[in-house]
N, CA, C and O atoms as a GROMACS GRO file, in nm:
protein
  388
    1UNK      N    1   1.628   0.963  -2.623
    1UNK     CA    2   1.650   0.987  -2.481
    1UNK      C    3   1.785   0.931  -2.441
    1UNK      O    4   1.809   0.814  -2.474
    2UNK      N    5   1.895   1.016  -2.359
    2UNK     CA    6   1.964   0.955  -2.279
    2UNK      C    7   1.992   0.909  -2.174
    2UNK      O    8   2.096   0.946  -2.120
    3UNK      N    9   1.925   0.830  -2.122
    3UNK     CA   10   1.920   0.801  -2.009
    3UNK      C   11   2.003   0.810  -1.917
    3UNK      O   12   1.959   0.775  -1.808
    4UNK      N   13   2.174   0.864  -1.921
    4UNK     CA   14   2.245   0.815  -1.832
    4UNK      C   15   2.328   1.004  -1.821
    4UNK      O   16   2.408   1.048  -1.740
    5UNK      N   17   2.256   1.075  -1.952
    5UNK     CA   18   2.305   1.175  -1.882
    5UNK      C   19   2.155   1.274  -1.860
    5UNK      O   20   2.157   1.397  -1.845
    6UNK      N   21   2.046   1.199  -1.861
    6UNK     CA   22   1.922   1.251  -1.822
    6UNK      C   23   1.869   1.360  -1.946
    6UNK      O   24   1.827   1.475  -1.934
    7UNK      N   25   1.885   1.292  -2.046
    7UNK     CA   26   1.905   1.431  -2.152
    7UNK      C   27   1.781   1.357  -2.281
    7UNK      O   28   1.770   1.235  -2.295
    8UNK      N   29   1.704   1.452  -2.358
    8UNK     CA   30   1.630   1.403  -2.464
    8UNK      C   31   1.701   1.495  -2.588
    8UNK      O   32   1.721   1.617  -2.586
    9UNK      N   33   1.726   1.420  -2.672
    9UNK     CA   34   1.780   1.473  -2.813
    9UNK      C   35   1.698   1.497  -2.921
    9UNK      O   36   1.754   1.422  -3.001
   10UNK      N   37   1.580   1.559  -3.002
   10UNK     CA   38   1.531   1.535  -3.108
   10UNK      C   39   1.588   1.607  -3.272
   10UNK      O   40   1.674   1.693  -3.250
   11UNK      N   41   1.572   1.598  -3.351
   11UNK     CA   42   1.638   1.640  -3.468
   11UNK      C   43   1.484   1.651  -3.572
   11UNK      O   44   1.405   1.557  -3.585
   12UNK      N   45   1.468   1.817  -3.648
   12UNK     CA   46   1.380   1.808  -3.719
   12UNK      C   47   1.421   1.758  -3.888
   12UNK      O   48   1.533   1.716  -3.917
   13UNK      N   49   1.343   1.767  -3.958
   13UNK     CA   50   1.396   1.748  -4.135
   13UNK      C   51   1.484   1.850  -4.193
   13UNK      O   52   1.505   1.863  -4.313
   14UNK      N   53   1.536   1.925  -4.094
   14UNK     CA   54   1.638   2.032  -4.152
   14UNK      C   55   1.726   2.006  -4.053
   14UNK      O   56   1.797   2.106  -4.066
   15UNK      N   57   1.759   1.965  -3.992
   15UNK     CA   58   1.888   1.913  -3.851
   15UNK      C   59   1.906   1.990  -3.779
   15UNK      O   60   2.009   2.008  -3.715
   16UNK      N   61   1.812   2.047  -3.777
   16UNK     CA   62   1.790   2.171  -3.602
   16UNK      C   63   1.815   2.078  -3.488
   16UNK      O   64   1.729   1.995  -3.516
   17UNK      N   65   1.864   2.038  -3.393
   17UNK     CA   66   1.872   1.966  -3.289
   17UNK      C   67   1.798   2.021  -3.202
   17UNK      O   68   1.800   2.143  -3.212
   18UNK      N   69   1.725   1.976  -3.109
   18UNK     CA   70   1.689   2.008  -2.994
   18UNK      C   71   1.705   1.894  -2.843
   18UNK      O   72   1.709   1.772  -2.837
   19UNK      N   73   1.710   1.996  -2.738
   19UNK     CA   74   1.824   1.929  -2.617
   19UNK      C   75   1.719   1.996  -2.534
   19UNK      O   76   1.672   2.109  -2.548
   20UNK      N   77   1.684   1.883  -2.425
   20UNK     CA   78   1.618   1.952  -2.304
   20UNK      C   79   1.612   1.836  -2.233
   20UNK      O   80   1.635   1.719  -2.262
   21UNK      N   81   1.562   1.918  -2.088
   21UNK     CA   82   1.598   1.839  -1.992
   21UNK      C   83   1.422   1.742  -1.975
   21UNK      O   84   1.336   1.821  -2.014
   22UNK      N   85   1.391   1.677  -1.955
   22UNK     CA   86   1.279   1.534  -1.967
   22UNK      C   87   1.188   1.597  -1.851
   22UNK      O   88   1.080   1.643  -1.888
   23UNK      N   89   1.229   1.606  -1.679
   23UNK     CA   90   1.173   1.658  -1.639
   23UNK      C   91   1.100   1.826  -1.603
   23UNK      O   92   1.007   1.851  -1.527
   24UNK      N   93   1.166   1.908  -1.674
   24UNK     CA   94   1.132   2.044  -1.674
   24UNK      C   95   1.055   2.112  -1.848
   24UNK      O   96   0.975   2.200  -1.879
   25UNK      N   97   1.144   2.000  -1.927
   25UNK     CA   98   1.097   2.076  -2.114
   25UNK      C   99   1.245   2.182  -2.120
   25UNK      O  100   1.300   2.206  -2.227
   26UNK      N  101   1.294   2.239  -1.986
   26UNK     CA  102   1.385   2.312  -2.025
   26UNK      C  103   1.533   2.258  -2.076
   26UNK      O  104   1.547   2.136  -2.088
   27UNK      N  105   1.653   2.356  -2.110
   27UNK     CA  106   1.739   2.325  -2.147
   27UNK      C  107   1.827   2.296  -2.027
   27UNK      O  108   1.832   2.372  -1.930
   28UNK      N  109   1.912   2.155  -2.039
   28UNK     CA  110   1.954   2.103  -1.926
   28UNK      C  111   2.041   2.151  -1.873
   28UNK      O  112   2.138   2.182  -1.941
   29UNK      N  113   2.041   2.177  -1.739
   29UNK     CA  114   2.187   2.284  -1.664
   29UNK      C  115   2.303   2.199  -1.595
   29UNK      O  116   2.400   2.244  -1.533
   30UNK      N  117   2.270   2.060  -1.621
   30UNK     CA  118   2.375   1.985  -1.581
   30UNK      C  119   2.451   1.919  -1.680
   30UNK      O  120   2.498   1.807  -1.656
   31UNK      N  121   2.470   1.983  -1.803
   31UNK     CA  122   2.596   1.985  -1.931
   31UNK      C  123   2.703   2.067  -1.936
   31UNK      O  124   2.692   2.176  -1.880
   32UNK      N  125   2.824   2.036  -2.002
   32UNK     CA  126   2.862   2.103  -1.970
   32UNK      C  127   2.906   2.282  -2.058
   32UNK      O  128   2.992   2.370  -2.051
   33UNK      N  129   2.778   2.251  -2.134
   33UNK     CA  130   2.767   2.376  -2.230
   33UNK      C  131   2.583   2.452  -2.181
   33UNK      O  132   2.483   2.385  -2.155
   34UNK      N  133   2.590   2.579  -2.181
   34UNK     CA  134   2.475   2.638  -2.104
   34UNK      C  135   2.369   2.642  -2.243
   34UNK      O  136   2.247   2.642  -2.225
   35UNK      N  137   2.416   2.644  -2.356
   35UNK     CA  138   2.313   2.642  -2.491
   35UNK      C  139   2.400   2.623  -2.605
   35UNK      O  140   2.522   2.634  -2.593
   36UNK      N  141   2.334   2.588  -2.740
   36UNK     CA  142   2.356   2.519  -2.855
   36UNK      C  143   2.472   2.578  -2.872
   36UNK      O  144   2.584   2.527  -2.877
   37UNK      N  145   2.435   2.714  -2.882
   37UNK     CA  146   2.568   2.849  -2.988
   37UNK      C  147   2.701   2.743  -2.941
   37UNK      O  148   2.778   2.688  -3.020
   38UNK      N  149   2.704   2.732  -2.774
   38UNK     CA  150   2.856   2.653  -2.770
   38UNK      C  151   2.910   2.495  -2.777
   38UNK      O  152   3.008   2.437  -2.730
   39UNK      N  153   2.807   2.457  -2.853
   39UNK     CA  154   2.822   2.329  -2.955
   39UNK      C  155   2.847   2.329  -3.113
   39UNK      O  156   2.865   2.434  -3.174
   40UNK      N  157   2.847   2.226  -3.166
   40UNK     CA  158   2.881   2.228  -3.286
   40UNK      C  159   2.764   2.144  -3.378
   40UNK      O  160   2.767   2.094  -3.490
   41UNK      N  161   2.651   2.155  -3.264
   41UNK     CA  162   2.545   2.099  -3.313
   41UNK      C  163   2.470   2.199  -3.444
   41UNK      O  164   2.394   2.133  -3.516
   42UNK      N  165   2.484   2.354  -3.482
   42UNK     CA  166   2.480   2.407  -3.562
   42UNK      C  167   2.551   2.375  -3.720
   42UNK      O  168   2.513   2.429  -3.824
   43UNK      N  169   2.642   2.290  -3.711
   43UNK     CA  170   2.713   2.283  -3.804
   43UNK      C  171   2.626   2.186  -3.896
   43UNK      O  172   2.646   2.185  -4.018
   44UNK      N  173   2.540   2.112  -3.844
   44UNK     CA  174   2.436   2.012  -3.897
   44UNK      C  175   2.378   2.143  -3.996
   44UNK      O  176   2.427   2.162  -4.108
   45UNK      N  177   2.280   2.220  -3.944
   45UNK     CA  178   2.231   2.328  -4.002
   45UNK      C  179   2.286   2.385  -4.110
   45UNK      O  180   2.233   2.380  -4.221
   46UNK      N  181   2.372   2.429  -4.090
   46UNK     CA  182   2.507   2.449  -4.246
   46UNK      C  183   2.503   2.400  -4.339
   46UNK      O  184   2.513   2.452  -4.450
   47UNK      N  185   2.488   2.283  -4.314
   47UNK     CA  186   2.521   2.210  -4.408
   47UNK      C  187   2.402   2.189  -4.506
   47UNK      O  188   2.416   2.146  -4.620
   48UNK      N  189   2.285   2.223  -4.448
   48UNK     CA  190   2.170   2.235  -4.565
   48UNK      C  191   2.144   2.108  -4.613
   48UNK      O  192   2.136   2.120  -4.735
   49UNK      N  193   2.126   1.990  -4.581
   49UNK     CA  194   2.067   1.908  -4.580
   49UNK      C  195   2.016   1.789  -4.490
   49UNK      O  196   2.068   1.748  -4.387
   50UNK      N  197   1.892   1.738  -4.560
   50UNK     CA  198   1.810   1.678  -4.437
   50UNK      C  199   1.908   1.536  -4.382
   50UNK      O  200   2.000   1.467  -4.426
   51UNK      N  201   1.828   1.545  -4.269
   51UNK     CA  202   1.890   1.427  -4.190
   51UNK      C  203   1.843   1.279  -4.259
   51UNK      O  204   1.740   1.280  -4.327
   52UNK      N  205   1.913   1.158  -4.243
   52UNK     CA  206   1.870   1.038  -4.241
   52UNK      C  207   1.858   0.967  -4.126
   52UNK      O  208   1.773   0.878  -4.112
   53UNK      N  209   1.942   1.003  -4.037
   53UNK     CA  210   1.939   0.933  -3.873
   53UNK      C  211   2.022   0.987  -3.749
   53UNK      O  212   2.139   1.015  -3.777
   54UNK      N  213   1.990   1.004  -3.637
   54UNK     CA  214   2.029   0.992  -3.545
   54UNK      C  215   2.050   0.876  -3.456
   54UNK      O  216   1.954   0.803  -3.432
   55UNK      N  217   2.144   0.856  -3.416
   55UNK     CA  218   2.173   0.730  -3.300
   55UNK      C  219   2.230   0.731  -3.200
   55UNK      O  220   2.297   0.834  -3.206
   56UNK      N  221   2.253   0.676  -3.090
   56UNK     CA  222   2.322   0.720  -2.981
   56UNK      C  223   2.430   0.577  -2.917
   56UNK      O  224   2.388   0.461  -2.916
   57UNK      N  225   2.541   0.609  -2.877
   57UNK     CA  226   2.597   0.474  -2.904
   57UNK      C  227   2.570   0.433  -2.738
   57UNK      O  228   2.560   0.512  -2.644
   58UNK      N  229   2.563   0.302  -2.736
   58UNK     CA  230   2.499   0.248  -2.640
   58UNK      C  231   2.502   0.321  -2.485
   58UNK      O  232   2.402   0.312  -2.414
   59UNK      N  233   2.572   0.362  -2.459
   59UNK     CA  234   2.638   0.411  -2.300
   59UNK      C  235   2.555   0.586  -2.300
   59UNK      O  236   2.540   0.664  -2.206
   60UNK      N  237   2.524   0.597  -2.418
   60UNK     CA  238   2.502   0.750  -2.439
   60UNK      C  239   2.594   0.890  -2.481
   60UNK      O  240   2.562   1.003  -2.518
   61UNK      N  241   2.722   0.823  -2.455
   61UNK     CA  242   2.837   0.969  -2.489
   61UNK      C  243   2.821   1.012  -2.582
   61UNK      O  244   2.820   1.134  -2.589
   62UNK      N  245   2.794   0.910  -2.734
   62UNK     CA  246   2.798   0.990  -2.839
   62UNK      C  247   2.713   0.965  -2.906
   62UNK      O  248   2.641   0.868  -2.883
   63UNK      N  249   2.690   1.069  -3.042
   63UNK     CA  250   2.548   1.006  -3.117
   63UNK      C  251   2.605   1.029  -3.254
   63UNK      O  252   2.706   1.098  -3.253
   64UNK      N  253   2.570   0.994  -3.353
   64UNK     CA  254   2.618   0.950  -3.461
   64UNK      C  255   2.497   1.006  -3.580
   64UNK      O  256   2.407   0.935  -3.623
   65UNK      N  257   2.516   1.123  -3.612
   65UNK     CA  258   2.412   1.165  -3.725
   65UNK      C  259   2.493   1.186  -3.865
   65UNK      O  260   2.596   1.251  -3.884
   66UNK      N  261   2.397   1.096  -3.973
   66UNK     CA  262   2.402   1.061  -4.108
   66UNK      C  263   2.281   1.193  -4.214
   66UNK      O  264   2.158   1.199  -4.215
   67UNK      N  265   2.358   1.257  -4.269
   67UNK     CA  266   2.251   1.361  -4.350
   67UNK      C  267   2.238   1.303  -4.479
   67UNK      O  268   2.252   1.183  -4.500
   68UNK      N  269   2.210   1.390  -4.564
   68UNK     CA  270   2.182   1.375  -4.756
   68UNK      C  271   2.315   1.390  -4.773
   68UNK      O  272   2.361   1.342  -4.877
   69UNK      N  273   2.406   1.456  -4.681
   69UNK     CA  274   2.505   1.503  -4.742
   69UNK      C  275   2.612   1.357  -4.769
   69UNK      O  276   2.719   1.361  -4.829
   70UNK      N  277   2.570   1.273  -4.726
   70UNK     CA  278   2.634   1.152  -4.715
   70UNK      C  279   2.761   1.146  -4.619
   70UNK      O  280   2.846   1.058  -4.632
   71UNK      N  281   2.770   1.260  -4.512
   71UNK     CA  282   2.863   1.257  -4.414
   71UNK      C  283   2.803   1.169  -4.238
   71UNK      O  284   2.699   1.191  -4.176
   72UNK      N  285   2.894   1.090  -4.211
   72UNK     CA  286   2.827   1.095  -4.080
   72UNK      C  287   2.944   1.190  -3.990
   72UNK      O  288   3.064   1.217  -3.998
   73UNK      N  289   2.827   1.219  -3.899
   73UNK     CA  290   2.935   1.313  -3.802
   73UNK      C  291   2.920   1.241  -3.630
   73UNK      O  292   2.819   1.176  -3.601
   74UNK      N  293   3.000   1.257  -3.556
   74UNK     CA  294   2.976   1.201  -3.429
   74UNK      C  295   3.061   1.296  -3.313
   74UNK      O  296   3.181   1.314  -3.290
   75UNK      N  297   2.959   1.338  -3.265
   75UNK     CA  298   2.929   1.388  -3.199
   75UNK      C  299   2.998   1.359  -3.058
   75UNK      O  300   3.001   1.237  -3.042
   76UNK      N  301   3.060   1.433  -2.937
   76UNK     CA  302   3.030   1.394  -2.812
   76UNK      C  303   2.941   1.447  -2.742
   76UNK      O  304   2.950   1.570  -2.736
   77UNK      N  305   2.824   1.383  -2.663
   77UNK     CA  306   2.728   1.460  -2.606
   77UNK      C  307   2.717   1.558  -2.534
   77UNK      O  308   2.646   1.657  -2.551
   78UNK      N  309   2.860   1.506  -2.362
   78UNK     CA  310   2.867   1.609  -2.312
   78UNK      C  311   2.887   1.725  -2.324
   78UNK      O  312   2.842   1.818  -2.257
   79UNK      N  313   3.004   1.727  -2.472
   79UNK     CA  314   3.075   1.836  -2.469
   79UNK      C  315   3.002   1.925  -2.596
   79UNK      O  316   3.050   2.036  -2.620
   80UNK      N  317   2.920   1.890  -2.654
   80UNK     CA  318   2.828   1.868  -2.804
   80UNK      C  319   2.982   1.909  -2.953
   80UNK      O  320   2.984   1.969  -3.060
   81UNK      N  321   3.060   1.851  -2.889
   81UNK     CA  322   3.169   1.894  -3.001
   81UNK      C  323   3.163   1.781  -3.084
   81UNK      O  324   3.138   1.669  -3.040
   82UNK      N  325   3.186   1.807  -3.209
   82UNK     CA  326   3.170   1.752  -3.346
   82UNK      C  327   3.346   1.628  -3.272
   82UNK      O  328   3.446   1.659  -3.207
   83UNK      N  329   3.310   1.530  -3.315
   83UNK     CA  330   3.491   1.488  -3.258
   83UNK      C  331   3.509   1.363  -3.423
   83UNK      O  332   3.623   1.330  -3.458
   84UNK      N  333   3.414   1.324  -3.485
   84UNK     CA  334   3.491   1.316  -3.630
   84UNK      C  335   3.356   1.281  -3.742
   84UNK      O  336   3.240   1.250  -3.715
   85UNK      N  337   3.410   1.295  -3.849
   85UNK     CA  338   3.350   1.274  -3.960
   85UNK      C  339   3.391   1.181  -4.058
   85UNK      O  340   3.509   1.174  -4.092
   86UNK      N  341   3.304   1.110  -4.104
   86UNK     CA  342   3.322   0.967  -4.203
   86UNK      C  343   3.242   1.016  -4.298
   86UNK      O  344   3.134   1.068  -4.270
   87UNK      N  345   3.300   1.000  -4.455
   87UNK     CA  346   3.244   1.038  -4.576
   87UNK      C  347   3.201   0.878  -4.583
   87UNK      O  348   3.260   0.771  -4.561
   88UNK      N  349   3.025   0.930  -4.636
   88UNK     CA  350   2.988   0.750  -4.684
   88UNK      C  351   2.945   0.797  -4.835
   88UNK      O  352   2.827   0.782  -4.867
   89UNK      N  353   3.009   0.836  -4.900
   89UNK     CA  354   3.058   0.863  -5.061
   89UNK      C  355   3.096   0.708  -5.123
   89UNK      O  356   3.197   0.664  -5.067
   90UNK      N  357   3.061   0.650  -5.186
   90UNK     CA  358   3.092   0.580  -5.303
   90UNK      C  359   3.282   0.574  -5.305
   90UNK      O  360   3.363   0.483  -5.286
   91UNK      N  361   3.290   0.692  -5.333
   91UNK     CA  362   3.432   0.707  -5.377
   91UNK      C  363   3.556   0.667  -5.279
   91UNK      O  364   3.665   0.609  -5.285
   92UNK      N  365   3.464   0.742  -5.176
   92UNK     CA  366   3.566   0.759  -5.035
   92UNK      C  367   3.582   0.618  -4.939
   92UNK      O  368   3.665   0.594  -4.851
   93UNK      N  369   3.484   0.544  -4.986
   93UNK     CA  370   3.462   0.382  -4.930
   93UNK      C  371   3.548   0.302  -5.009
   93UNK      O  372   3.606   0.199  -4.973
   94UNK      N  373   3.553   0.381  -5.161
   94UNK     CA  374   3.640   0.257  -5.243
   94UNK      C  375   3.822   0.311  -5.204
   94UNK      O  376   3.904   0.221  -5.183
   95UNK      N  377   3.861   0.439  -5.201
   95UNK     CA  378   3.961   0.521  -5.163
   95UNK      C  379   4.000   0.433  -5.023
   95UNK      O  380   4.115   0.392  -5.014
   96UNK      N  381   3.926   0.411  -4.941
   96UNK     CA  382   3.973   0.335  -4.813
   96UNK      C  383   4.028   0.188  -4.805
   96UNK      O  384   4.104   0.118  -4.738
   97UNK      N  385   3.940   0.181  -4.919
   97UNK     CA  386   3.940   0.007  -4.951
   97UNK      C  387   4.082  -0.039  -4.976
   97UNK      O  388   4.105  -0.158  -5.000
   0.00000   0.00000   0.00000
């Protein structure tokens, strides 16, 4: 749940997202995207593998989902645009190092 933009987020074992509004069940009309297609919350889906977590960073703007794929991606809520990705690869942790 986000509390601050009135919004519930759930994610199934295939990273379907789902977004609705708490008091109706419907999809919320005070975002600033009218449905998924114009997010980048599909791109989870693509990617064909299951989720490990969703999180939301404290204030609510963004949420931070970790798959099999060992990518995290983060998200901005309002806008549901993908805004970056961190490889948690073995390789790519020691590459940074």
């Amino acid at each position: 749940m986000n509390w601050d933009l009135n919004v519930c987020f759930s994610m199934d074992e295939r990273a379907f997202v789902e977004i609705w509004d708490p008091s109706t069940f419907d999809f919320p009309t005070h975002l600033s995207y009218k449905c998924k297609i114009q997010t980048d919350f599909l791109q989870l889906l693509s990617a064909g593998s299951a989720p490990f977590s969703f999180n939301l960073s404290p204030h609510g703007n963004f949420a931070a989902v970790l798959l099999r794929d060992k990518l995290i991606r983060i998200f901005n809520l309002k806008t549901g645009k993908l805004i970056l990705t961190i490889h948690e690869d073995l390789k790519e942790i020691n590459k940074i190092q």
